[in-house]
C-alpha positions in Angstrom: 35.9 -4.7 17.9 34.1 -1.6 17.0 30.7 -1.9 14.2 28.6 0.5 13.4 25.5 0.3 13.8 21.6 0.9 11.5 19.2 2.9 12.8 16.5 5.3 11.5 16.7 9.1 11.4 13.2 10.4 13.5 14.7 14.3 14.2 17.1 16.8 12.5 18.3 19.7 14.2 22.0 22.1 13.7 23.3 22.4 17.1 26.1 25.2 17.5 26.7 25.0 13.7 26.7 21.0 13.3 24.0 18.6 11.5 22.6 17.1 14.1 20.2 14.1 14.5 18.0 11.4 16.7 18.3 8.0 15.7 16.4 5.3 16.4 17.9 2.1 17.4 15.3 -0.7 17.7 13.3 1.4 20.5 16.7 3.2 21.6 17.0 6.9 20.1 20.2 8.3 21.0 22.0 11.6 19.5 24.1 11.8 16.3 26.3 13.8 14.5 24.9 14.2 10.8 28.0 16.1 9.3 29.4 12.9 7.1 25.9 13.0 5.5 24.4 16.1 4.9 21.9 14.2 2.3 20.0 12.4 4.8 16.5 13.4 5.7 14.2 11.9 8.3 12.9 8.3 7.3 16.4 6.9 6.1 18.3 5.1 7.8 22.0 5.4 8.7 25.0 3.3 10.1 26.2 5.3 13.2 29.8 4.4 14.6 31.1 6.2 18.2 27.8 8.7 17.2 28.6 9.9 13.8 26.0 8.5 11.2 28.7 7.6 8.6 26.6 6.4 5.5 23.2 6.4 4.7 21.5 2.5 3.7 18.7 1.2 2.8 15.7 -0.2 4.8 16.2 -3.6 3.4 20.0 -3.6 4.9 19.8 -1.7 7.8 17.1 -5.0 9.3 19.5 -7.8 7.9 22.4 -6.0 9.8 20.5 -5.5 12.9 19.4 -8.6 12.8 22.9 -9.9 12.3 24.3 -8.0 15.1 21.1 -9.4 17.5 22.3 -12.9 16.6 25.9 -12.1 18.1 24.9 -9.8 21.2 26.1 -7.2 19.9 23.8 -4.5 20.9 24.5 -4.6 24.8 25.7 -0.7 24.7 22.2 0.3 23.8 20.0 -0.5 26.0 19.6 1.7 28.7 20.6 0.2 32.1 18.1 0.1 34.8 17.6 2.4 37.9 
């Protein structure tokens, strides 16, 4: 099963023509494609799927669904695995 995931926009950049963000995942800042919403600035947050932030949401939501996905284990593919 595939979910996107809420994280927080810290960096905007256009890489080779393309809306281009870091997100912040709990900790975990990982590369995203912006294009699906050209609105969002730095500070909101966004729910990223396969690394294209497909909607912006609020604050309020984005920590109920992290918290919801925490609960299930659902966050293995973000940490970062050790040396």
């Amino acid at each position: 099963m595939c979910l996107a995931i809420p994280g927080r926009l810290v960096e905007t950049s256009r890489e080779d023509g393309m809306a281009m963000g870091k997100v912040d995942f709990g900790g975990t800042r990982k590369s995203v494609c912006l294009e699906h919403v050209p609105d969002a600035q730095v500070g909101d947050y966004v729910l990223v799927h396969v690394g294209f932030a497909l909607s912006r949401i609020d604050e309020a939501e984005a920590h109920r669904v992290f918290e919801f996905l925490e609960s299930m284990k659902a966050l293995e593919e973000l940490e970062v695995p050790s040396p």
